[in-house]
C-alpha positions in Angstrom: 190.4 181.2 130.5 192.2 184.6 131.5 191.5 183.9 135.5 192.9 180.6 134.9 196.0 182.2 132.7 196.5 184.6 135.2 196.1 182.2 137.9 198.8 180.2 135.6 201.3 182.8 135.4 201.2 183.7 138.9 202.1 180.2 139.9 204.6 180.6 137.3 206.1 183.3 138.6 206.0 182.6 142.1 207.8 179.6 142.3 210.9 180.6 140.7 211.2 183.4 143.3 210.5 181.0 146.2 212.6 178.7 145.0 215.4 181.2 144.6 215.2 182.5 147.9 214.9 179.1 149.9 218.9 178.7 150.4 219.6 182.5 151.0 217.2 182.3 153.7 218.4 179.1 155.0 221.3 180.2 155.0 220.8 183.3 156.9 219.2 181.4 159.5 222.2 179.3 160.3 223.7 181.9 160.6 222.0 183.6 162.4 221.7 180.7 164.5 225.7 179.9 164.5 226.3 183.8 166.0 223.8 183.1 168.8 225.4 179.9 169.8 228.5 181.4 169.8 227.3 184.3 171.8 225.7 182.4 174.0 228.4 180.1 174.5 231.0 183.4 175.1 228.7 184.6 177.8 228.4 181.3 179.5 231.9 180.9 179.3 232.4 184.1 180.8 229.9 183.1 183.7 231.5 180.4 184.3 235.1 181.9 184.2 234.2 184.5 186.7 232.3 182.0 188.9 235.6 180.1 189.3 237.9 183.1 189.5 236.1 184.6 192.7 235.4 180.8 194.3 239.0 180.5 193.7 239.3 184.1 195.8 237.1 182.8 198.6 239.3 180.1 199.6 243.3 181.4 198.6 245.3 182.5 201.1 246.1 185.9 199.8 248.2 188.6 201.2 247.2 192.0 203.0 245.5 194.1 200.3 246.6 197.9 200.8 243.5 200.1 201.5 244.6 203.4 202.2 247.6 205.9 201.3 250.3 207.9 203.4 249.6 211.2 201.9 252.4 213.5 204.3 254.6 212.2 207.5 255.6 214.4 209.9 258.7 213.4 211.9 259.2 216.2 214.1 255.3 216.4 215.1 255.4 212.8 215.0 252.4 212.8 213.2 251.1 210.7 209.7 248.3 212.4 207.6 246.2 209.1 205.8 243.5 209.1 202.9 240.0 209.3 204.8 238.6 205.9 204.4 235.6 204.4 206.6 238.5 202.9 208.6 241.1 205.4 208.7 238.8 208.1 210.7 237.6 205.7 213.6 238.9 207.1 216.7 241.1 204.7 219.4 244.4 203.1 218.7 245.5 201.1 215.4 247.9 199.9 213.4 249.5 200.6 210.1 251.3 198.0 207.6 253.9 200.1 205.5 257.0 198.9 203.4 260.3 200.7 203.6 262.4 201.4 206.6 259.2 200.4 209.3 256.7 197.7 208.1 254.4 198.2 211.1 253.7 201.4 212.8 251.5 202.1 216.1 248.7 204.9 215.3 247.1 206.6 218.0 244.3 209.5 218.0 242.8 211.4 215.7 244.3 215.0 215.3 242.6 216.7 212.4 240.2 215.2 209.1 238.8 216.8 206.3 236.6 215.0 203.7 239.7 213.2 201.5 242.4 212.7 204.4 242.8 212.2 208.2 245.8 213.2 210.3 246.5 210.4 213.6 249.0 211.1 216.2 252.5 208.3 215.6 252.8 205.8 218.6 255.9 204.1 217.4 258.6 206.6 216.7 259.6 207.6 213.3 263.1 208.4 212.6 263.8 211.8 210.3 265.4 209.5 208.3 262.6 207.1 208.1 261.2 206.3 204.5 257.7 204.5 204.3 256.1 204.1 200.7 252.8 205.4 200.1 250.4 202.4 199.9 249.6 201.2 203.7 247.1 199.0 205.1 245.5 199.9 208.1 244.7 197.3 210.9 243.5 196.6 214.5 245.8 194.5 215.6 247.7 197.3 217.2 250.0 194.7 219.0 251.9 192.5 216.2 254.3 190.5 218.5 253.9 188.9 221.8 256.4 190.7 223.5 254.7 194.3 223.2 252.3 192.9 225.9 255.3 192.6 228.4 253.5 189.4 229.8 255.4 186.3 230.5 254.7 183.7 227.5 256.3 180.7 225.6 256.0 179.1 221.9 254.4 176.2 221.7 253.4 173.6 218.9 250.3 172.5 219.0 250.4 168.6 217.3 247.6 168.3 214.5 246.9 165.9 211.2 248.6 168.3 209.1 251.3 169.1 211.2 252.7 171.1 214.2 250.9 174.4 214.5 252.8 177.1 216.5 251.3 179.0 219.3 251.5 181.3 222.3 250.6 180.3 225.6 249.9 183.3 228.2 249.9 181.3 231.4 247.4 183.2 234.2 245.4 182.1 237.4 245.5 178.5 238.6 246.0 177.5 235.2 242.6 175.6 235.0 240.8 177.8 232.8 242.0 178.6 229.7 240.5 180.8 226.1 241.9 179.7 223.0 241.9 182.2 220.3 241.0 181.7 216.9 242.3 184.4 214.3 240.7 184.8 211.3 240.9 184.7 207.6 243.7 186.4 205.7 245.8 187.1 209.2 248.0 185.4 211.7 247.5 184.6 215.2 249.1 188.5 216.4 245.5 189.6 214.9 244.2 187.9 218.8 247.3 189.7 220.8 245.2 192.6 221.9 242.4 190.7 223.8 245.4 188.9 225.6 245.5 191.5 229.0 242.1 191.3 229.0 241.8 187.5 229.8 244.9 187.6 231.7 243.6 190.1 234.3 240.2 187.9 234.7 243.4 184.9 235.7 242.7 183.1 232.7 245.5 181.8 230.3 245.3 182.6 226.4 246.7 180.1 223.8 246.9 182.2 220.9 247.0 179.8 217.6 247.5 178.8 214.5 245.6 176.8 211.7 246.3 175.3 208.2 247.5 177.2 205.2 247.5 180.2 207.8 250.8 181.1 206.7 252.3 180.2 210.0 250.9 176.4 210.5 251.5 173.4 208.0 250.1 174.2 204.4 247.2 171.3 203.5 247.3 168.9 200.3 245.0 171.8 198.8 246.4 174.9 200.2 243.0 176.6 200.3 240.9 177.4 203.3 237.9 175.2 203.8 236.3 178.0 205.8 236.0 176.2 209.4 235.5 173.2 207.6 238.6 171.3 208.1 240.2 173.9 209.9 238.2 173.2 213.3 240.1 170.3 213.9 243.6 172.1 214.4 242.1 174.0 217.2 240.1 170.7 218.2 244.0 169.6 219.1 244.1 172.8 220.6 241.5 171.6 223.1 243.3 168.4 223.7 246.7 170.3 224.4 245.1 172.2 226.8 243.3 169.4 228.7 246.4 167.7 229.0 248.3 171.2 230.6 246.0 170.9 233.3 242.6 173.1 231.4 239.4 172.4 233.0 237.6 174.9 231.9 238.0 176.5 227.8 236.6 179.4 225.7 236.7 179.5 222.3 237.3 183.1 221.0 237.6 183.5 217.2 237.9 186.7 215.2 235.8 186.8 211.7 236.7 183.4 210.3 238.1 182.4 213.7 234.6 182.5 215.0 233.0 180.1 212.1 236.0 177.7 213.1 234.8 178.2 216.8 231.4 177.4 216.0 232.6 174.2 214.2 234.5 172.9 216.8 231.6 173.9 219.7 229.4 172.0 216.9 231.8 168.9 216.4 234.3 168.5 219.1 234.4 165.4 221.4 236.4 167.8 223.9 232.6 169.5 223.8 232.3 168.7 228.0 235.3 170.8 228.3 234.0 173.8 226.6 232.3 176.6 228.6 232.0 179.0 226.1 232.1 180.7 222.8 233.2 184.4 222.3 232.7 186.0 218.6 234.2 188.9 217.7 232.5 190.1 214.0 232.1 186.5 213.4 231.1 184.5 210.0 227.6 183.0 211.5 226.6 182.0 207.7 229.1 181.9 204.6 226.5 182.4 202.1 225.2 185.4 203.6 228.9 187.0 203.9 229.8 186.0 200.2 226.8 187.6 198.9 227.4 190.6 200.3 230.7 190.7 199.1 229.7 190.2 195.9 227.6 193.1 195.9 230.3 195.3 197.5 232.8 194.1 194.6 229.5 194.5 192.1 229.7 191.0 190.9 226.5 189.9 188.9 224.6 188.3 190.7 224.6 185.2 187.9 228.6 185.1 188.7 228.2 184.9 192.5 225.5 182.5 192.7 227.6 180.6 190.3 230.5 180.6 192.4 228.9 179.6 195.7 227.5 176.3 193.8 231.0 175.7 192.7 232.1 175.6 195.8 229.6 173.1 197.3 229.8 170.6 194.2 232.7 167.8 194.2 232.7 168.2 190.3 234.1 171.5 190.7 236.8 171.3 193.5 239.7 170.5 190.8 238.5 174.0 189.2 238.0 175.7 192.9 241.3 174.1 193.8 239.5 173.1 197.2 240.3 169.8 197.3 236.8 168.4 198.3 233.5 170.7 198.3 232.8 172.7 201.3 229.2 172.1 202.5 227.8 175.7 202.9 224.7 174.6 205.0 226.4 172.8 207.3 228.7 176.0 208.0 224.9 178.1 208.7 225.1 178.3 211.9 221.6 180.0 212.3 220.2 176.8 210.4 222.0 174.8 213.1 221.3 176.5 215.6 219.4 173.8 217.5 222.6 172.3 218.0 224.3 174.6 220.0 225.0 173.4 223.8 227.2 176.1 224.9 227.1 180.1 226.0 227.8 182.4 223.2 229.1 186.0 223.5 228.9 188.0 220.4 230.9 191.3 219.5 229.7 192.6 216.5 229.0 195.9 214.5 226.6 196.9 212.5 228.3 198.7 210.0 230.9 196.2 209.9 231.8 196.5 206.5 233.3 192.9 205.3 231.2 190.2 207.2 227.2 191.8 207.7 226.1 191.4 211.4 222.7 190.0 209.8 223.3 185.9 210.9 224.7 187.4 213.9 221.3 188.7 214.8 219.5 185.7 213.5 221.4 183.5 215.7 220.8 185.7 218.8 217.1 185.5 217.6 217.0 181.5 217.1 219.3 180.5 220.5 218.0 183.6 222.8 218.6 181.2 225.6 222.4 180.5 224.7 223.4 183.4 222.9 224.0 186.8 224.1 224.9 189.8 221.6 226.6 193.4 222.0 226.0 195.4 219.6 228.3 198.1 217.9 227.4 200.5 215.6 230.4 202.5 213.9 233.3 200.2 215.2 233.6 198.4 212.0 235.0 194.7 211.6 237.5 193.1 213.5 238.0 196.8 215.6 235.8 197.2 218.6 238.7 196.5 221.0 240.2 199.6 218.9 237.1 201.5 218.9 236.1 200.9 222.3 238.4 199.2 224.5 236.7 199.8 227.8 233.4 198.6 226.5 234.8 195.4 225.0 236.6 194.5 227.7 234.0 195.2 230.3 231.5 193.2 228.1 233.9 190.1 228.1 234.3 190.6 232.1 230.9 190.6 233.1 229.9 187.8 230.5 232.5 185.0 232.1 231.1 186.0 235.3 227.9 185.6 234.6 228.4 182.2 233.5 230.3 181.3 236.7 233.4 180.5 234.3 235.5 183.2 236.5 234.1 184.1 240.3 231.8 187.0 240.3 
């Protein structure tokens, strides 16, 4: 009677206290539950955001980021004392964007460094009076206008689906073998000036050009690059021009971008009898490769990144992208495709390259050993090795066309 009481009362008192705390803890549930959703919903959000923001990055024209800092300029020493940057102390002849009384100055030597600056001998003159501002970006271009190489030439326009494209034509030799040069991503067609002399004293003419949304060529419906996509087809005109002036014989040379545009058109072009050749100077063999490694250079999560790259191979995200149409990543790798490849390849890379990793430029040598023929740099960062080492360069470029019987031996 007391067990059964006891048992009784403890029922009794039980259920009250269940019962009361039922809705408090439902309660506390969704709400726990709406803060997680939220959360979660922020931090997809967020993913998503960023994803878009750098795709968006990848394929915008943008203009030349400043990447070092004048720190003193000495007129009557003719001298200009830079922050130390992996660029900035590379020895050879540069250039330097500034704002201010000059907006591009020659640079020559290096003078003096220490661990937070470097002092280069001045090439163009500087005026006592000159004032430059202290944010600069410094370049290999070292020629920015065709008439610094004091070689005839004359402006051309090259006719293409979006439009005329301007170019340079360096006229040399017979006139029956020609290299079309392919600048790349973020420049203009003066970025290709400097390897100019080189073909001309191997008698071969250079038409220097220009692509969509270059800045310089017709802007597309989308404005953005494709990444050699699209853009292939405005040197593919290229090609044609030439053939018509008489070409027999073409190389395709493009710089960074340039050379995944070259590979496109070597990949794609009907004018592909007419090509003898590829040269790649710090090419993009592989875009995935190169935006990854951005990404970790930047220190984008790697969520973000892989994010973005799928946005830009999905139709569903082009309006976002602003691309225009998806860009199809694997059929831009190269070293996946490299079966395909029918012509000689010269590639001028470095290893410590610093924007676009010589890592597919290895793999491709590795897959085509038969077509494709590498030399390797090792401190001449991207886009410089002219810069770095202009007798090398040039020498390797000589002895390459005459090995392939494109100039006589």
């Amino acid at each position: 009677m007391v067990d059964s009481r006891r048992a009784a009362m403890r029922g009794a008192t039980r259920s009250p206290a269940r019962g009361s705390r039922t809705p408090a803890l439902v309660a506390g549930v969704k709400a726990a539950l709406t803060v997680l959703s939220v959360a979660l919903a922020g931090v997809l959000g967020a993913l998503a955001a960023g994803s878009v923001l750098m795709a968006r990055k990848v394929v915008t024209p943008a203009r030349r980021e400043h990447d070092t800092r004048i720190l003193a300029l000495d007129t009557a020493a003719q001298t200009i004392t830079l922050s130390r940057t992996p660029d900035t102390g590379l020895p050879g002849r540069y250039g330097l964007f500034t704002s201010g009384t000059s907006d591009y100055i020659k640079l020559g030597s290096v003078l003096s460094e220490d661990a937070t600056s470097v002092k280069r001998k001045l090439l163009t003159h500087i005026g006592s009076d000159a004032r430059l501002e202290p944010e600069a970006a410094f370049s290999g271009w070292y020629y920015d206008r065709p008439e610094q190489l004091h070689l005839p030439f004359t402006p051309e326009l090259i006719g293409s689906t979006v439009g005329p494209c301007p170019a340079w034509l360096f006229a040399a030799g017979e006139g029956d073998t020609w290299v079309i040069q392919v600048h790349g991503r973020g420049t203009t067609r003066a970025e290709c000036l400097r390897a100019v002399p080189v073909f001309h004293a191997l008698g071969i003419t250079s038409l220097v050009v220009s692509y969509r949304n270059d800045g310089e060529a017709p802007r597309s419906r989308s404005g953005t690059y494709a990444l050699g996509a699209t853009e292939w087809r405005d040197v593919d005109a290229a090609v044609g021009f030439a053939r018509r002036r008489g070409a027999r014989r073409i190389i395709i040379m493009g710089w960074s971008m340039g050379g995944a545009i070259a590979l496109q058109l070597a990949l794609n072009s009907a004018h592909g009898d007419a090509i003898a050749g590829l040269i790649l100077e710090s090419p993009v063999v592989d875009w995935r490769v190169v935006l990854a490694y951005q990404a970790r250079v930047e220190r984008v999560p790697l969520p973000v990144s892989r994010l973005a790259i799928e946005a830009l191979q999905n139709e569903w995200a082009a309006p976002l992208t602003r691309t225009g149409a998806a860009i199809r990543l694997d059929q831009l790798d190269v070293v996946a495709r490299a079966a395909e490849l029918r012509h000689p390849v010269l590639i001028l890379h470095s290893d410590d390259d610093g924007f676009v990793p010589s890592d597919a430029s290895h793999d491709l040598v590795a897959a085509r050993p038969d077509l494709v023929e590498m030399q390797v740099f090792e401190v001449a960062r991207h886009t410089k090795l002219w810069n770095y080492d202009q007798e090398r360069w040039s020498e390797s470029i000589g002895d390459w066309v005459r090995a392939h019987g494109i100039v006589p031996a």
